[in-house]
MIPA-756870 format. One record per residue (C-alpha): residue in three letters; residue number from 1; x, y, z. Coordinates in pm, 1 decimal, decimal comma. Example, Ala and Ser with C-alpha at 12.3 -4.5 7.8 and 13.67 -1.06 7.14 Angstrom:
// MIPA-756870
[r "ala"; 1; [1230,0; -450,0; 780,0]]
[r "ser"; 2; [1367,0; -106,0; 714,0]]
This chain:
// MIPA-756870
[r "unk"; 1; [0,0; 0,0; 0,0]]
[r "unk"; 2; [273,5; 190,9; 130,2]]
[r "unk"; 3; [466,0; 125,9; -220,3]]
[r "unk"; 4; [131,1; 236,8; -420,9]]
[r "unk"; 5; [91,9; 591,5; -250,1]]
[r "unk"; 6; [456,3; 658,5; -357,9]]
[r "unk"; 7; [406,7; 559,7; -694,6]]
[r "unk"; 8; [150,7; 794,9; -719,4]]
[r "unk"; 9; [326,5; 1076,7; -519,5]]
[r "unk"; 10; [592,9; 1047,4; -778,9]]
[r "unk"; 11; [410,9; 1015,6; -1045,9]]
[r "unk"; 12; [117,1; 1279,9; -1037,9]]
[r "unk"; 13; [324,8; 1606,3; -1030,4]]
[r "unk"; 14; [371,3; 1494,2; -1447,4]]
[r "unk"; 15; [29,1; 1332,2; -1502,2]]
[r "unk"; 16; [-92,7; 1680,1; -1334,0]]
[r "unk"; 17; [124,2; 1890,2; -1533,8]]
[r "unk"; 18; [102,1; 1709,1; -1883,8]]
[r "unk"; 19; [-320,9; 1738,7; -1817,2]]
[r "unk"; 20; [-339,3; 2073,5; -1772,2]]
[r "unk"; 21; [-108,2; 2184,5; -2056,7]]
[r "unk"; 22; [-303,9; 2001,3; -2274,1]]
[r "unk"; 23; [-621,6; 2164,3; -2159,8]]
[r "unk"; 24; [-472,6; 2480,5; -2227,3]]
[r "unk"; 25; [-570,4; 2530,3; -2597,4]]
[r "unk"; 26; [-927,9; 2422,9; -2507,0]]
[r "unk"; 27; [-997,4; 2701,4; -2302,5]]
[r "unk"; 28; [-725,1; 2980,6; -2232,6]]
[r "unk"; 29; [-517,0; 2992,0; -2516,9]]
[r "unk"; 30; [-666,0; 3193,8; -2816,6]]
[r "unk"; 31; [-490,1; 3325,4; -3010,4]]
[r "unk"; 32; [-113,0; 3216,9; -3207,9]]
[r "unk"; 33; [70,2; 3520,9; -3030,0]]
[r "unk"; 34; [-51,3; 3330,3; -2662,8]]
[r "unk"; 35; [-3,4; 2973,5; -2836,1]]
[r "unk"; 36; [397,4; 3075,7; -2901,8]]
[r "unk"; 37; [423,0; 3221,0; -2561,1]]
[r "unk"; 38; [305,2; 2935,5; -2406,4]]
[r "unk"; 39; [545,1; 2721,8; -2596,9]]
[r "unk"; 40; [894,2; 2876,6; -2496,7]]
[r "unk"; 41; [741,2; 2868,6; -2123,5]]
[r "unk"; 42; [704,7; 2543,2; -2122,1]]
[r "unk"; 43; [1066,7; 2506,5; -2281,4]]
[r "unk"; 44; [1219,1; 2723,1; -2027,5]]
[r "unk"; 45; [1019,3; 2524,7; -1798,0]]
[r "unk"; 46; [1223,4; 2191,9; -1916,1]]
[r "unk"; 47; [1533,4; 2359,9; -1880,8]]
[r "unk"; 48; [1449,8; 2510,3; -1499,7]]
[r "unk"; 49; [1381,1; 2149,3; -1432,3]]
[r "unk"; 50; [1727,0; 2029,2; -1516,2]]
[r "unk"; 51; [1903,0; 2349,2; -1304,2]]
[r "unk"; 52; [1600,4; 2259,0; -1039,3]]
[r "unk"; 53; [1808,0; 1898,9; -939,7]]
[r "unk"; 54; [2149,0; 2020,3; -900,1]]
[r "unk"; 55; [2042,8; 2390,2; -791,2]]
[r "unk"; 56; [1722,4; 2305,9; -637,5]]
[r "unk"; 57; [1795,7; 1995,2; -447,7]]
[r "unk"; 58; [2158,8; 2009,5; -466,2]]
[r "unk"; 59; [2216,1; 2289,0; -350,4]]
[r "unk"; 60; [2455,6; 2446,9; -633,1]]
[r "unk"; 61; [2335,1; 2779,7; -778,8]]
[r "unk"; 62; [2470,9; 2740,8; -1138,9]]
[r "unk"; 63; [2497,1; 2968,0; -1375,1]]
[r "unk"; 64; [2646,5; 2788,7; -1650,2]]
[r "unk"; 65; [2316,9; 2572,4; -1744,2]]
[r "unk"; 66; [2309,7; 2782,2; -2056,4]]
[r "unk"; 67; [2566,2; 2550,0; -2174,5]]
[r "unk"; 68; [2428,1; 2263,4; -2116,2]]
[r "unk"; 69; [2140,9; 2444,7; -2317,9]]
[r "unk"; 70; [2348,9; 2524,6; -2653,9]]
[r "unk"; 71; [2523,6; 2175,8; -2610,4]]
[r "unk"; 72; [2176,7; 2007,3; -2674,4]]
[r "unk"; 73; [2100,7; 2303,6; -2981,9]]
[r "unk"; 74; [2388,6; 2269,6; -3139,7]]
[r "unk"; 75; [2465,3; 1883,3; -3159,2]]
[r "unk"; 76; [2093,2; 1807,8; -3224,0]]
[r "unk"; 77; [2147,2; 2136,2; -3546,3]]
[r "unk"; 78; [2474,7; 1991,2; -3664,5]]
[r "unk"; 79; [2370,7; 1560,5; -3683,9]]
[r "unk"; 80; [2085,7; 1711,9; -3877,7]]
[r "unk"; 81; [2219,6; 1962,1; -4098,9]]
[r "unk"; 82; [2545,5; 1779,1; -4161,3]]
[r "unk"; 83; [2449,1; 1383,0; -4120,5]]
[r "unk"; 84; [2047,9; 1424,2; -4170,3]]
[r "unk"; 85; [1968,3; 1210,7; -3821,8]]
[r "unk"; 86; [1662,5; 1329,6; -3735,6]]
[r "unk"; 87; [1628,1; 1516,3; -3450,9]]
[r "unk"; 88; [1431,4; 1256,1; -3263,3]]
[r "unk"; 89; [1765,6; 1097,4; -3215,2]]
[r "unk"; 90; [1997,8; 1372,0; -3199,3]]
[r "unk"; 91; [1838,8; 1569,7; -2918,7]]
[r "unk"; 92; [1922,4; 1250,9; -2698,5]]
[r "unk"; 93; [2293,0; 1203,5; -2815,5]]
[r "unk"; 94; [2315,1; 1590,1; -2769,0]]
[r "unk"; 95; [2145,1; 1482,9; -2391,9]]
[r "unk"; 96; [2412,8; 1233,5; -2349,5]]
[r "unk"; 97; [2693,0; 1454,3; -2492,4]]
[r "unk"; 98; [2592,9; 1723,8; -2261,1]]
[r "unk"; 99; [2605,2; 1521,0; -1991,1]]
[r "unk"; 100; [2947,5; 1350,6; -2001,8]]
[r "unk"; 101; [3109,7; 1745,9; -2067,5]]
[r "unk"; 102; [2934,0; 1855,2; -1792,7]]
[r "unk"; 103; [3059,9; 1585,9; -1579,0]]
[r "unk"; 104; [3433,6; 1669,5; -1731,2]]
[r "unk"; 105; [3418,2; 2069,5; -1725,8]]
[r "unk"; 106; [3253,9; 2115,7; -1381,2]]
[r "unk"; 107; [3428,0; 1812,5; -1196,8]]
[r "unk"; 108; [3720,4; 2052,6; -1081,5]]
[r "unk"; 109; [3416,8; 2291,3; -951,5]]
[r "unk"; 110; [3215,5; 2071,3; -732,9]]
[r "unk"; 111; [3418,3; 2063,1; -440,7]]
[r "unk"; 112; [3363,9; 2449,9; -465,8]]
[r "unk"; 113; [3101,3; 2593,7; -223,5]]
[r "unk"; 114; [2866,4; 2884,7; -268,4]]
[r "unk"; 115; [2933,5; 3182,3; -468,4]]
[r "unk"; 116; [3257,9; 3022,3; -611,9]]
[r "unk"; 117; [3070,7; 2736,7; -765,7]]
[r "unk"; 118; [2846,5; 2994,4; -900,2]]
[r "unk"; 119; [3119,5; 3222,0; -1009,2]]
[r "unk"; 120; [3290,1; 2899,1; -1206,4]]
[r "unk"; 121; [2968,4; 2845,9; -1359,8]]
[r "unk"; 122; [2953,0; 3153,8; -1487,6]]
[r "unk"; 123; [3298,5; 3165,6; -1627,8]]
[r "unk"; 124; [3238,1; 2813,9; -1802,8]]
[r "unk"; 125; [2952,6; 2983,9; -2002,3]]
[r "unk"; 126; [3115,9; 3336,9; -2100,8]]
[r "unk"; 127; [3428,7; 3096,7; -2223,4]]
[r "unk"; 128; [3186,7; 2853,1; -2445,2]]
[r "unk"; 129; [3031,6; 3137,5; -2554,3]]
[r "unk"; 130; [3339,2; 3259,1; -2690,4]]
[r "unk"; 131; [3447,5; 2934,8; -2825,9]]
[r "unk"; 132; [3135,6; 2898,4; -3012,3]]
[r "unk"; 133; [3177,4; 3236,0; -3207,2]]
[r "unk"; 134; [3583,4; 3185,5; -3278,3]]
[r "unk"; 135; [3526,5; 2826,2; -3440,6]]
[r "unk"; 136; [3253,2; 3002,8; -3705,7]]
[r "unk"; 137; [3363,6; 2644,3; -3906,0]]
[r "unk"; 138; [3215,5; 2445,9; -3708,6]]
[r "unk"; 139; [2937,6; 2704,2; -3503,6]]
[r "unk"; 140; [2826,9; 2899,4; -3756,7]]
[r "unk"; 141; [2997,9; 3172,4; -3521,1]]
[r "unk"; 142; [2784,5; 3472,7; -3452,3]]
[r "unk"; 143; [2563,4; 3378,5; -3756,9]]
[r "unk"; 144; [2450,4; 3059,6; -3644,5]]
[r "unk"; 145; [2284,7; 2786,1; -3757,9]]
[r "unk"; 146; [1929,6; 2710,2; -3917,7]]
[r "unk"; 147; [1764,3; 2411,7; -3980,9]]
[r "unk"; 148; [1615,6; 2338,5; -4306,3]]
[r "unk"; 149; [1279,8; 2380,1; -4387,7]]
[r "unk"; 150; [1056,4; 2085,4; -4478,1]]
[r "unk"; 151; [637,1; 2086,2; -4439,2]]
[r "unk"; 152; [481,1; 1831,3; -4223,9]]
[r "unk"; 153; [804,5; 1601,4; -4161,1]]
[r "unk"; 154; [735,4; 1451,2; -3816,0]]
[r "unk"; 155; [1038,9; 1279,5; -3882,3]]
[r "unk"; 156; [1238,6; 1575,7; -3909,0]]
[r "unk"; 157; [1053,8; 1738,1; -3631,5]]
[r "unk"; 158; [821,2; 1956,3; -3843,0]]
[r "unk"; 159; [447,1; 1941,8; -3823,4]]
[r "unk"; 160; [122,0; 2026,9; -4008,3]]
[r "unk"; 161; [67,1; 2309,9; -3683,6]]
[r "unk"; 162; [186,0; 2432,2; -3445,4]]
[r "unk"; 163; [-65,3; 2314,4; -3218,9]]
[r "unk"; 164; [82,8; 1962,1; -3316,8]]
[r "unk"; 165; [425,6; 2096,0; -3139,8]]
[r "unk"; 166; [204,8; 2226,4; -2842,3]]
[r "unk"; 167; [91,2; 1881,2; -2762,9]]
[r "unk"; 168; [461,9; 1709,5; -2806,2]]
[r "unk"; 169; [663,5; 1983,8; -2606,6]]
[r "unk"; 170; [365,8; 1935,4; -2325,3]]
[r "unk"; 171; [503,6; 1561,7; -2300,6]]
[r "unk"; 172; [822,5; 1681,6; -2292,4]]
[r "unk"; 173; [744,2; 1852,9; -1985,5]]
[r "unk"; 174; [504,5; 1607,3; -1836,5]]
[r "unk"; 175; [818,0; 1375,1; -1863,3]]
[r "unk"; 176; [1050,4; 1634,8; -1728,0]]
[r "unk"; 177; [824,2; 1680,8; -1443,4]]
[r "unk"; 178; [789,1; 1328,0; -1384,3]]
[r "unk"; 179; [1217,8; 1240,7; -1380,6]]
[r "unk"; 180; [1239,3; 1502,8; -1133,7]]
[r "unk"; 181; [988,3; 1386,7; -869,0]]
[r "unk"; 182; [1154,6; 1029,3; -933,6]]
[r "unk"; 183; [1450,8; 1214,5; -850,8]]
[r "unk"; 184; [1324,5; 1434,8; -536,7]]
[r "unk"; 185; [1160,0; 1051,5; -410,8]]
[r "unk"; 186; [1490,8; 845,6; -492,2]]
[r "unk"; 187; [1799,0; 772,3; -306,8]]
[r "unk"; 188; [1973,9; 1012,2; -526,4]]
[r "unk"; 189; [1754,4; 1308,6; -419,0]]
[r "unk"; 190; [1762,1; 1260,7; -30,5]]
[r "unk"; 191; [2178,0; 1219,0; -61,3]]
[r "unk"; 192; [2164,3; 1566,4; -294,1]]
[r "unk"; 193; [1947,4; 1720,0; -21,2]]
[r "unk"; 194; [2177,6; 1605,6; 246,6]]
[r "unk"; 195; [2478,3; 1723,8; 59,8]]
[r "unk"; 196; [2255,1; 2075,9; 35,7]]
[r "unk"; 197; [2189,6; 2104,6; 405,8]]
[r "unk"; 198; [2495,1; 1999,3; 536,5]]
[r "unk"; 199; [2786,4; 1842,1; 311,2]]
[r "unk"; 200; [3063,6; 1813,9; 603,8]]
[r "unk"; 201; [2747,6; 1591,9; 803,4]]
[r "unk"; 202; [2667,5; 1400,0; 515,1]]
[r "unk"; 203; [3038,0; 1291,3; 437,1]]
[r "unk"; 204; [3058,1; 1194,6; 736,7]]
[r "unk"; 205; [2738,0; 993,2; 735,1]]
[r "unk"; 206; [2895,1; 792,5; 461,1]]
[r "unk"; 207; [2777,9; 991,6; 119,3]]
[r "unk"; 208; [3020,7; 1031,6; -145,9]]
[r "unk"; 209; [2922,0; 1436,6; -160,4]]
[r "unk"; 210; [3100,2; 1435,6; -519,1]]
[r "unk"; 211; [2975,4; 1147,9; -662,9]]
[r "unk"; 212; [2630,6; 1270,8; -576,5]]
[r "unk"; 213; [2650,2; 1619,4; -703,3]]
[r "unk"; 214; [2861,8; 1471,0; -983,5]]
[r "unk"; 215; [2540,4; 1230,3; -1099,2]]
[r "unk"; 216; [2265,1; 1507,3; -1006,0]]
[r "unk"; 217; [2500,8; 1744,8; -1238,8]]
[r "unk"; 218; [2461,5; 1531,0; -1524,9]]
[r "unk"; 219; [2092,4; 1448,5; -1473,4]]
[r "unk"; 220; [2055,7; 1795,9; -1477,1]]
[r "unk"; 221; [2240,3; 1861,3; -1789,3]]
[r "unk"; 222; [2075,5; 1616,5; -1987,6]]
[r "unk"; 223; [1696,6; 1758,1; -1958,4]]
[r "unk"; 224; [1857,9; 2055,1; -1988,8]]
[r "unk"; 225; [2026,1; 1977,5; -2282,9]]
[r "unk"; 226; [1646,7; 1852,2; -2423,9]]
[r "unk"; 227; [1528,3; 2164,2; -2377,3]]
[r "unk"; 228; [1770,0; 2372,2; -2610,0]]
[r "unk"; 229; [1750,5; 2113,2; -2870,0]]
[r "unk"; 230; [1332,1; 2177,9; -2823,9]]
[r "unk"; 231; [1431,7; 2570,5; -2814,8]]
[r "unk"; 232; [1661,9; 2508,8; -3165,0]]
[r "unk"; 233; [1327,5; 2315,4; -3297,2]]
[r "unk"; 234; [1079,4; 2568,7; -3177,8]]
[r "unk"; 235; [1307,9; 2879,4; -3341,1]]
[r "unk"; 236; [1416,3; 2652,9; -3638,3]]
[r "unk"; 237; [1791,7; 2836,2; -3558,1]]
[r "unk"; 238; [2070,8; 2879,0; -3290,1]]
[r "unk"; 239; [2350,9; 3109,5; -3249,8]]
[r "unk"; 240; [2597,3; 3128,7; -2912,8]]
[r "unk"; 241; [2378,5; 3431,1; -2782,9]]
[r "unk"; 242; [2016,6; 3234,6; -2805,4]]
[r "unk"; 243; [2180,3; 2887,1; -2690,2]]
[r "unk"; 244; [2503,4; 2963,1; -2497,8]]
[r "unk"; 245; [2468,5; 3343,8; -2379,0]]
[r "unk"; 246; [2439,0; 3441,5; -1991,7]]
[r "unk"; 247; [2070,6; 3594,4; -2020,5]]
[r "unk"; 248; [1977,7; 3230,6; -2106,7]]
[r "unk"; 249; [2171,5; 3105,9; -1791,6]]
[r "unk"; 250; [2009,4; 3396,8; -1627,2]]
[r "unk"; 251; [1640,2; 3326,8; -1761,7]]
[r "unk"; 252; [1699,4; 2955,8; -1674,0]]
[r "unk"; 253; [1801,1; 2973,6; -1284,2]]
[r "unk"; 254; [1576,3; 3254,3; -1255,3]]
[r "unk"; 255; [1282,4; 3065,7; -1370,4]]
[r "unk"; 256; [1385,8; 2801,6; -1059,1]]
[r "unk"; 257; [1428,7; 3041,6; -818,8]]
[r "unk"; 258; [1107,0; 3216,5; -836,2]]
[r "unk"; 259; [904,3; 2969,9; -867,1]]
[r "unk"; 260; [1037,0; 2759,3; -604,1]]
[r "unk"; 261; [1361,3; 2540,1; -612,7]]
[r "unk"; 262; [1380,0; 2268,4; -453,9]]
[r "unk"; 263; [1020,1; 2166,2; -568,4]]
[r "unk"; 264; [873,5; 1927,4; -816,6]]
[r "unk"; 265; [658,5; 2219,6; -926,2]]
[r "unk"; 266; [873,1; 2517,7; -879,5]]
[r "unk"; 267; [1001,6; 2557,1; -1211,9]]
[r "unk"; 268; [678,8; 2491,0; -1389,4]]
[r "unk"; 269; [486,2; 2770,3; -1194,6]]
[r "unk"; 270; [785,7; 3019,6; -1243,8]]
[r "unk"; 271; [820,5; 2956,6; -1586,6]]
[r "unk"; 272; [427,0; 3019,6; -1601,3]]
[r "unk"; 273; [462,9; 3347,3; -1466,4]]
[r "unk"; 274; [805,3; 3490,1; -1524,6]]
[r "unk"; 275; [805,3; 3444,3; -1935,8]]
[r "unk"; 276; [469,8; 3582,6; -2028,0]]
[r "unk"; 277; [554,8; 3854,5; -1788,6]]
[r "unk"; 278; [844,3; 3942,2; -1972,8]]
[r "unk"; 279; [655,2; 3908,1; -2321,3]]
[r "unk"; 280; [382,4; 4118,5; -2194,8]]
[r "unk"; 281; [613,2; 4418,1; -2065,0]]
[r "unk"; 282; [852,4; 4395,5; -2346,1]]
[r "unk"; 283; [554,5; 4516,4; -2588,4]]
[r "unk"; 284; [360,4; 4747,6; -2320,3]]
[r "unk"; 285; [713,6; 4926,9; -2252,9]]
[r "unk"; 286; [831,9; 4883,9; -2630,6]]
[r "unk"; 287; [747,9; 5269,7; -2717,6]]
[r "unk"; 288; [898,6; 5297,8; -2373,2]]
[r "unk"; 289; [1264,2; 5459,6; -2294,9]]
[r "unk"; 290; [1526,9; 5146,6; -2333,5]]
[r "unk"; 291; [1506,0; 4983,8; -1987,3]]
[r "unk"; 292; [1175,3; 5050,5; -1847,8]]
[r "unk"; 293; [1065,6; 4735,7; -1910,9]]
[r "unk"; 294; [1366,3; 4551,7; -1704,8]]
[r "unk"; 295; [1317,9; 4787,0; -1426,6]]
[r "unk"; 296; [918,5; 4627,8; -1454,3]]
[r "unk"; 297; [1042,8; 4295,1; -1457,5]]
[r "unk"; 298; [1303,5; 4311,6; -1192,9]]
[r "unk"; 299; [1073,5; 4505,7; -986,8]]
[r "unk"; 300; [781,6; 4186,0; -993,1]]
[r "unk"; 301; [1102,5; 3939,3; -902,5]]
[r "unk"; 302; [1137,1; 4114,6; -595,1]]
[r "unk"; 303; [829,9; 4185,9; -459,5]]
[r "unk"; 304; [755,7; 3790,5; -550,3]]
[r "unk"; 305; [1060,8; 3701,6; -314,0]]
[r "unk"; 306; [997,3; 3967,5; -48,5]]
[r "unk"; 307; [654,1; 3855,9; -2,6]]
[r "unk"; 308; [839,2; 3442,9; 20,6]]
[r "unk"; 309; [1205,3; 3443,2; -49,2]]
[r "unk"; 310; [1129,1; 3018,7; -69,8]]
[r "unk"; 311; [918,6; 3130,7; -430,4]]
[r "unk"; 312; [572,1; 3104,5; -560,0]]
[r "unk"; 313; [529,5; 2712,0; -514,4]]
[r "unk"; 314; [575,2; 2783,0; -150,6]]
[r "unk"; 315; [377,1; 3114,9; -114,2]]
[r "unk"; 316; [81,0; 2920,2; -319,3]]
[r "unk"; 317; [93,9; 2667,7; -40,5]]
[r "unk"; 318; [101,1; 2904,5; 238,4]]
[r "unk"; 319; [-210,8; 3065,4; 115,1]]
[r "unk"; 320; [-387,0; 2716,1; 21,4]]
[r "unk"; 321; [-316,0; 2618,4; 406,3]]
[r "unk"; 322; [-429,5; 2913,3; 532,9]]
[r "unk"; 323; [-721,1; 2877,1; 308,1]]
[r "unk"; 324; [-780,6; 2514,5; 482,2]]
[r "unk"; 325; [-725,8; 2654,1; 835,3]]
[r "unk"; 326; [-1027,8; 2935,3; 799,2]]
[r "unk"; 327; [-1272,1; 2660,6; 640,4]]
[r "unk"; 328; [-1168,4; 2433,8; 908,7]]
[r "unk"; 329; [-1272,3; 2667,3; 1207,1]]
[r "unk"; 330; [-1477,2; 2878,3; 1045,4]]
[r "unk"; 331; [-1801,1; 2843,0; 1338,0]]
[r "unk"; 332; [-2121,0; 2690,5; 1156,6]]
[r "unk"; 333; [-2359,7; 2898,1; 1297,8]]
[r "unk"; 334; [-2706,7; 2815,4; 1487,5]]
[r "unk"; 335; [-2939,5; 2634,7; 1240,1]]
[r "unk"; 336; [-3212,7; 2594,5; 1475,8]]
């Protein structure tokens, strides 16, 4: 019984997600402008869920997931541009390449604490950045890449709508969702949560504190690495800024943090409220003096973590519980 109500624990955060998203057309979503939206929120969503395990439950704020990000764009663009594997296939060798470089690269880094693993993070991406631009060759350099352009190839990951990409990036994220409550309910997750709260008490409980981080890390860069190959499919291109630059590594932890890392959930509600809150300012300030519309943006961030620095998946529980607590003493009255 015991073994059932875990299952379902586990796997209910993605059933719940996947439902909903696919509701979403039905009754809230419109128009195309709100359908596209939608779509890169629920790919930043992806990617928040990849930083969520090693930032979330690990404990590591990185700041380098934006590599992780191009990794998956770029291998998934170049096996189909150059070798025509469709993308189907590439996006998990680009998972699997992401993962084994992030493994090598950040190694040295996860003995690091705090702010200096962040720091290193961020270094790592500002140098691959770089990288990608000087080897134009093999990049595309500042330029890019771009996918070519075939109608209604599900094959080649093109399809007769977009609504037809709606529904596959929703499993995407139902099966994001759904790894990273396996995660958060495996051994894996309580030894990254112990090596989060206290890593000098859980070496000395026994865990191997950089084998942990060093399998959550590469977890975390493979969905991560899905999501920028889904970005490169959505976009149909990829440069080093769109895949590899630091406002991607920005958007991507942000996304976590606000909504709640640490969570199952966290990233999804974020990435529900952060990125159509940037595509709404961006064209109510866009007649606006350069700026104004970051100031707006920063300025919601902060009042969202004032109110609950833990993020919106833990202020939305505060105010269900609350909720509970007045219906549960709320007097009946005299019915007599």
């Amino acid at each position: 019984m015991n073994r059932l109500v875990g299952v379902g624990r586990t796997v209910l955060p993605g059933l719940g997600v996947g439902v909903v998203a696919a509701s979403l057309p039905y009754w809230l979503i419109t128009q195309q402008y709100v359908l596209s939206v939608v779509m890169v929120a629920m790919i930043y969503a992806i990617a928040a869920q990849g930083w969520n395990i090693i930032g979330g439950y690990g404990g590591l704020l990185s700041f380098g997931h934006s590599v992780f990000f191009g990794i998956g764009a770029y291998t998934t663009a170049l096996l189909t541009v150059r070798l025509g594997i469709t993308p189907w296939i590439g996006m998990f060798i680009g998972a699997a390449v992401a993962a084994v470089v992030g493994a090598i690269l950040t190694f040295p880094a996860l003995r690091l604490r705090g702010v200096y693993f962040t720091l290193a993070t961020f270094v790592l991406s500002l140098l691959v950045t770089d990288l990608a631009v000087h080897f134009r060759e093999f990049t595309g350099g500042d330029q890019g890449l771009s996918l070519p352009f075939t109608r209604n190839n599900p094959l080649m990951f093109q399809f007769d709508s977009s609504l037809t990409l709606y529904f596959v990036l929703v499993a995407f994220l139902a099966g994001a969702t759904l790894v990273v409550a396996f995660v958060a309910r495996s051994r894996l997750g309580l030894f990254l949560r112990a090596t989060r709260d206290d890593p000098d008490a859980a070496l000395a409980s026994g865990v191997n504190v950089t084998r942990t981080r060093l399998f959550g890390l590469m977890i975390s860069a493979a969905i991560t690495s899905i999501a920028g190959s889904l970005m490169l499919e959505y976009l149909r291109f990829i440069d080093p800024a769109t895949g590899l630059g630091a406002n991607t590594a920005f958007i991507i932890g942000l996304v976590a943090l606000v909504g709640g890392r640490g969570t199952v959930l966290g990233p999804v509600i974020g990435a529900a409220v952060l990125i159509p809150a940037q595509q709404i300012l961006s064209s109510t300030f866009a007649a606006a003096p350069a700026g104004l519309s970051g100031m707006a943006y920063a300025a919601i961030v902060v009042a969202i973590m004032i109110v609950d620095w833990r993020g919106l998946h833990h202020l939305i529980s505060r105010l269900i519980g609350s909720v509970r607590r007045s219906l549960r003493h709320r007097p009946t009255g005299d019915l007599s």
